[in-house]
Wavefront OBJ file of the C-alpha trace (Angstrom):
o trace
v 76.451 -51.064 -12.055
v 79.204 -51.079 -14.607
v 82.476 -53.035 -14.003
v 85.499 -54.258 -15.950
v 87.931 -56.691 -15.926
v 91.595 -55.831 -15.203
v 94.350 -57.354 -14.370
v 92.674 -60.015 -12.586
v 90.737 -57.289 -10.731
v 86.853 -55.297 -11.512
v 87.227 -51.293 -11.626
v 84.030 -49.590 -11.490
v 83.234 -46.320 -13.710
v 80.308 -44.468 -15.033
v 79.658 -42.744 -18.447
v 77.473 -39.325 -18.114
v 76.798 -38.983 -22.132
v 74.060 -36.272 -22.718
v 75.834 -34.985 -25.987
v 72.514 -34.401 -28.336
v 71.753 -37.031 -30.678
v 73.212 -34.810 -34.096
v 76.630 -34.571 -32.319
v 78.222 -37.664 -34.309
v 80.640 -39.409 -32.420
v 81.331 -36.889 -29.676
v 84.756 -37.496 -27.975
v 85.496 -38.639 -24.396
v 87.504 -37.395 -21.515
v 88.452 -40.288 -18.883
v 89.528 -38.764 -15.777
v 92.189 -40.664 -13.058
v 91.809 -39.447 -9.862
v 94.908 -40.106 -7.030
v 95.375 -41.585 -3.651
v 92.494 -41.497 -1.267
v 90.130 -40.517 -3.179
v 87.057 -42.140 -5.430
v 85.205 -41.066 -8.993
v 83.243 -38.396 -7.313
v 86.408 -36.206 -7.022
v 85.501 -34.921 -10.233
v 81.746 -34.176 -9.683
v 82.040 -30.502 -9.745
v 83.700 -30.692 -13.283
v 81.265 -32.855 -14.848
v 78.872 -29.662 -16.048
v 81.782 -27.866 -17.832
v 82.187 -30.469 -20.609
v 78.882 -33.023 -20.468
v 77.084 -31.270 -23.326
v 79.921 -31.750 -25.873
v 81.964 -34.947 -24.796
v 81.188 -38.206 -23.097
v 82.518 -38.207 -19.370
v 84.158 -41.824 -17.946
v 84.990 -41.588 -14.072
v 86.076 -44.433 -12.475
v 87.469 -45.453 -9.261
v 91.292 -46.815 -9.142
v 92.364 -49.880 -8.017
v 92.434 -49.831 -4.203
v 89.641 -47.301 -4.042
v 85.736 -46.538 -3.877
v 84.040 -50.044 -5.556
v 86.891 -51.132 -7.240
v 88.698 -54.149 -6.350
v 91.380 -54.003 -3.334
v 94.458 -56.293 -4.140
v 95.172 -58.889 -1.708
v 98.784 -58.576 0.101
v 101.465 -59.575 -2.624
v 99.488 -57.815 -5.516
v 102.647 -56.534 -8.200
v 101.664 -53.163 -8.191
v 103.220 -51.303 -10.517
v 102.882 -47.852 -12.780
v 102.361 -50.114 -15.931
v 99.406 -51.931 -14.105
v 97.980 -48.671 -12.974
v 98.050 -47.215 -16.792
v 96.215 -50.688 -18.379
v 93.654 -49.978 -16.015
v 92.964 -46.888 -17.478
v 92.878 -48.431 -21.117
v 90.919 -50.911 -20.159
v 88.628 -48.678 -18.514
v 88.525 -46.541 -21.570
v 87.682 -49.354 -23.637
v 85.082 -50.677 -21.921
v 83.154 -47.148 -22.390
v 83.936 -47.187 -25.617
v 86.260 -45.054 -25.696
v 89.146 -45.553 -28.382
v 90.957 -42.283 -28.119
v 90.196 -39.745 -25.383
v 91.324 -36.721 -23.318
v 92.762 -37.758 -20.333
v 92.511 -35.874 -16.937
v 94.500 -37.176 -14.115
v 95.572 -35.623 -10.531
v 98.336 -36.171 -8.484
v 99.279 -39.969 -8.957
v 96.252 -40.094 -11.825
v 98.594 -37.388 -13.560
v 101.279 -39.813 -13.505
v 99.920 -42.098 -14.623
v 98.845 -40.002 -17.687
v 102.617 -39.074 -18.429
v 102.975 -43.015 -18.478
v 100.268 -43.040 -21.119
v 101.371 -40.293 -22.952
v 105.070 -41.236 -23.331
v 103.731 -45.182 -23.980
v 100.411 -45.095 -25.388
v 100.394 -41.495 -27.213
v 98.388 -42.607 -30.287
v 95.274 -43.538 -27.777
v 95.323 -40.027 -26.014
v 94.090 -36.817 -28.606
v 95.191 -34.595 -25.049
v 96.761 -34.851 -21.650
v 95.854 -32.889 -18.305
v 97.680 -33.665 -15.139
v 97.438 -31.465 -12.412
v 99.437 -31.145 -9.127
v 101.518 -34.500 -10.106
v 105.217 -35.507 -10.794
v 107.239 -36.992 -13.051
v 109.850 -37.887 -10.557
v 108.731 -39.272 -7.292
v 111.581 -38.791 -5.287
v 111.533 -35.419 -5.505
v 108.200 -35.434 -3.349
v 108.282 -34.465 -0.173
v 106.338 -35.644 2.606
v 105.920 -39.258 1.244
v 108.629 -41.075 3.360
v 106.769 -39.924 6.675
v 103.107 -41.751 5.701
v 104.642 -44.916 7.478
v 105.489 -43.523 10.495
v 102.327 -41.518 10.822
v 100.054 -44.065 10.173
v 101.424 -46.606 12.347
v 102.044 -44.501 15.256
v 98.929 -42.036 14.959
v 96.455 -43.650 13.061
v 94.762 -44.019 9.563
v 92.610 -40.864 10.831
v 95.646 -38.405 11.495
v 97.230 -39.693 8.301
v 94.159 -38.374 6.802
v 93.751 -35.234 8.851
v 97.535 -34.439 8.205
v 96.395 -34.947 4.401
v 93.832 -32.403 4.160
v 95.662 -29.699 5.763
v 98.467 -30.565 3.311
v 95.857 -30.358 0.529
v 93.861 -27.336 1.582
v 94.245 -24.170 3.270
v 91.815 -23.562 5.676
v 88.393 -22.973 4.970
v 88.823 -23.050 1.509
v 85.867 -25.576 1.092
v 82.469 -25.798 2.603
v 82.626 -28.054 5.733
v 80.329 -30.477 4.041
v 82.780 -30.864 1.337
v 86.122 -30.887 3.742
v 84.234 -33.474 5.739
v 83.431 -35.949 2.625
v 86.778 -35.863 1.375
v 88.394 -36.344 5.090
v 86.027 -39.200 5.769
v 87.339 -40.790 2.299
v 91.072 -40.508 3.068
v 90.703 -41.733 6.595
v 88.684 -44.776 5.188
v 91.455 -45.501 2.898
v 93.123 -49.312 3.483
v 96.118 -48.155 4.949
v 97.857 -50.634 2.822
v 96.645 -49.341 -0.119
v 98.018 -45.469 0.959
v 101.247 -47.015 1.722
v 101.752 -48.759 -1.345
v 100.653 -46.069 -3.731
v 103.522 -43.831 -2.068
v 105.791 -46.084 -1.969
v 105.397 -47.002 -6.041
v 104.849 -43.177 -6.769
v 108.234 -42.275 -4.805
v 110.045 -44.973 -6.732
v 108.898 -43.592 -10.431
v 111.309 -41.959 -12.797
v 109.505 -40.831 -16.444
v 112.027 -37.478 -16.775
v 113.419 -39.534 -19.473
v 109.991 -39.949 -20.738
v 108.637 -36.565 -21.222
v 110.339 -35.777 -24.482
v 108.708 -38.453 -25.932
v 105.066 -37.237 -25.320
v 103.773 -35.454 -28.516
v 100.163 -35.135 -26.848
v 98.779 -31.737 -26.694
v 99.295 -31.357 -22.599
v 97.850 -28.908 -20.096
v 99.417 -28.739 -17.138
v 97.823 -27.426 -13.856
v 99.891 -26.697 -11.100
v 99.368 -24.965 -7.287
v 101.337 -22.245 -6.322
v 101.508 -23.980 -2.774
v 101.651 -27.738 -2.878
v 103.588 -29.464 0.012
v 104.097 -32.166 -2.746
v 104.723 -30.961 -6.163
v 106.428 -27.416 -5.925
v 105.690 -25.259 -9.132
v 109.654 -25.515 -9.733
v 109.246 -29.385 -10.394
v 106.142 -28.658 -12.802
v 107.648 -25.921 -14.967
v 110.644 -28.530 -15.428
v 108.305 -30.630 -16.681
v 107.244 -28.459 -19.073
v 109.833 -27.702 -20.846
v 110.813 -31.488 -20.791
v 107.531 -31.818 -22.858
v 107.564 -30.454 -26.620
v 104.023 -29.798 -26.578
v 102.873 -28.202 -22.940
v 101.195 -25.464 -21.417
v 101.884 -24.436 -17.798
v 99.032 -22.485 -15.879
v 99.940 -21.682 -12.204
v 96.848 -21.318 -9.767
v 97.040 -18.739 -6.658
v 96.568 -19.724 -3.186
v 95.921 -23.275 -3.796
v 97.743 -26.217 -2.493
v 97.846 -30.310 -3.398
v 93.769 -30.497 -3.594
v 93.768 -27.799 -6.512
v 91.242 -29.860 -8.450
v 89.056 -30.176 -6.161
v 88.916 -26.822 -4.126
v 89.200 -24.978 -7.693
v 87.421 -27.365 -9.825
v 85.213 -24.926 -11.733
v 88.103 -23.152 -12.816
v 90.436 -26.180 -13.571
v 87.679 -27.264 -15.909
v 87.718 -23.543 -17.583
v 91.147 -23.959 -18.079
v 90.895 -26.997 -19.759
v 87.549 -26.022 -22.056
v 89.869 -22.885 -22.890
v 92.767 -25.631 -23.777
v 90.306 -27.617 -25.824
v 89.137 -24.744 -27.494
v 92.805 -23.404 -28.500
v 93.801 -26.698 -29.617
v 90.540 -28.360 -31.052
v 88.863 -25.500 -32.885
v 85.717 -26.361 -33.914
v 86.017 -30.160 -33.435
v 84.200 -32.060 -31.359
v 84.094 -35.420 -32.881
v 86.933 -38.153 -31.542
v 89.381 -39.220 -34.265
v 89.204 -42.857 -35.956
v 91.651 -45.468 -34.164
v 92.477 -49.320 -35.093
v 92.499 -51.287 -32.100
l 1 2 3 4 5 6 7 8 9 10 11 12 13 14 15 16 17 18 19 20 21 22 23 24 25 26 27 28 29 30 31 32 33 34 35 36 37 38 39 40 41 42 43 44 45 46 47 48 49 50 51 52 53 54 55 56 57 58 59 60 61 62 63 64 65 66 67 68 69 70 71 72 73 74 75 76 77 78 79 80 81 82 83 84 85 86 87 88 89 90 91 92 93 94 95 96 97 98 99 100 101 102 103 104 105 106 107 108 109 110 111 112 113 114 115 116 117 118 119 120 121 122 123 124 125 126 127 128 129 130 131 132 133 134 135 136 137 138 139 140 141 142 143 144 145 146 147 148 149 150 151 152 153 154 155 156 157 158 159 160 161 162 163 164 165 166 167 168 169 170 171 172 173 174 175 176 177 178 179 180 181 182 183 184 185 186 187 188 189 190 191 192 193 194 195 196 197 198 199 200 201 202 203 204 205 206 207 208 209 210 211 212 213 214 215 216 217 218 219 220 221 222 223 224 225 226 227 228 229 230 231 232 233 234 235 236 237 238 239 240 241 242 243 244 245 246 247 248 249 250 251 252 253 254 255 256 257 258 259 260 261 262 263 264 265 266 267 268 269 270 271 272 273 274 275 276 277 278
């Protein structure tokens, strides 16, 4: 199984590569998924782009088979984005698309606004710039030590879903992975996502950038979203109906035609990842 170093921690990821062998040096798409969730979040997208780019999926920090921190870890935004990197290294990856949801699309504004010259796009979907305009986050404490990791996580998928907007085998995976989410690890993530500020940021990202938003996320309202896009020069807003903060999961086949459409728009023709001195 394939691990990295990072930061004193091992993240594991996969690379699904069956580009045909004439396609020379086809170009990747990492994807960061958020809190309480693992690498498979992205299963259902996997078929929309595997026959013209190499796929990395990896589980953050704190989740799936990737190293836990011990109590005391300096978390931190910056942290969270070298992970990535490294991750994208490691694959073989020198510049790459980068998908990320909820705090994964943070941390790809990070990237962006830092590390622009790795990225040839940007997707975030259902994510902030400003985490203290997020509702809902101050009330995980209380919840979980009161009620329980498992009504945290219930609470969570009713926040992320409307109901029976997924199969029950599907509602019951993802349900099963927030409520076996270390509790310190949840608590953490909000608290560091609450206390990021990258509004100053977003002018500087000159990435091509898709962003995805639900019409009906507890956490990100579309409001917060279309600011964001006209903080960024280069953006595109596309607004999904009747989807809340789980958008990329419950609509995953057409998040991924939204971004193949994006690619297509902004990529004509090219399939092939540009040269990069590291």
């Amino acid at each position: 199984m394939p691990f990295v170093n990072s930061q004193g921690g091992r993240l594991y990821y996969e690379v699904h590569d069956l580009t045909p062998p004439w396609v020379r040096n086809p170009s990747a798409i990492v994807f960061h998924h958020g809190v309480a969730a693992d690498l498979h979040l992205w299963t259902e997208w996997l078929p929309y782009f595997i026959e013209n780019h190499r796929l990395v999926v990896f589980d953050m920090r704190g989740s799936g088979r990737s190293t836990v921190p011990g109590h005391g870890y300096p978390w931190s935004l910056e942290q969270l984005a070298g992970d990535a990197l490294e991750v994208a290294q490691a694959a073989g990856a020198g510049r790459f698309h980068f998908v990320g949801e909820s705090l994964g699309g943070t941390v790809g504004l990070f990237l962006a606004s830092r590390f622009g010259d790795r990225l040839l796009s940007l997707t975030v979907a259902n994510c902030a710039a400003r985490g203290g305009l997020i509702p809902n986050l101050a009330g995980w404490r209380a919840m979980i030590e009161t009620q329980g990791q498992q009504a945290w996580a219930d609470q969570m998928m009713a926040w992320r879903f409307y109901p029976n907007t997924l199969p029950q085998e599907k509602f019951e995976w993802l349900r099963e992975l927030h409520a076996r989410c270390p509790a310190r690890v949840a608590l953490i993530l909000a608290d560091l996502l609450a206390a990021v500020d990258l509004t100053g940021e977003l002018q500087r990202i000159k990435t091509p950038t898709l962003l995805l938003c639900p019409d009906a996320s507890p956490f990100v309202p579309v409001s917060h979203m279309a600011e964001m896009q006209a903080m960024i020069p280069d953006a595109e807003l596309q607004v999904f109906a009747h989807a809340r903060h789980g958008l990329p999961f419950s609509h995953a086949g057409a998040c991924a035609e939204a971004v193949k459409a994006f690619f297509a728009r902004r990529f004509p023709g090219s399939r092939a990842e540009l040269p990069v001195i590291i």
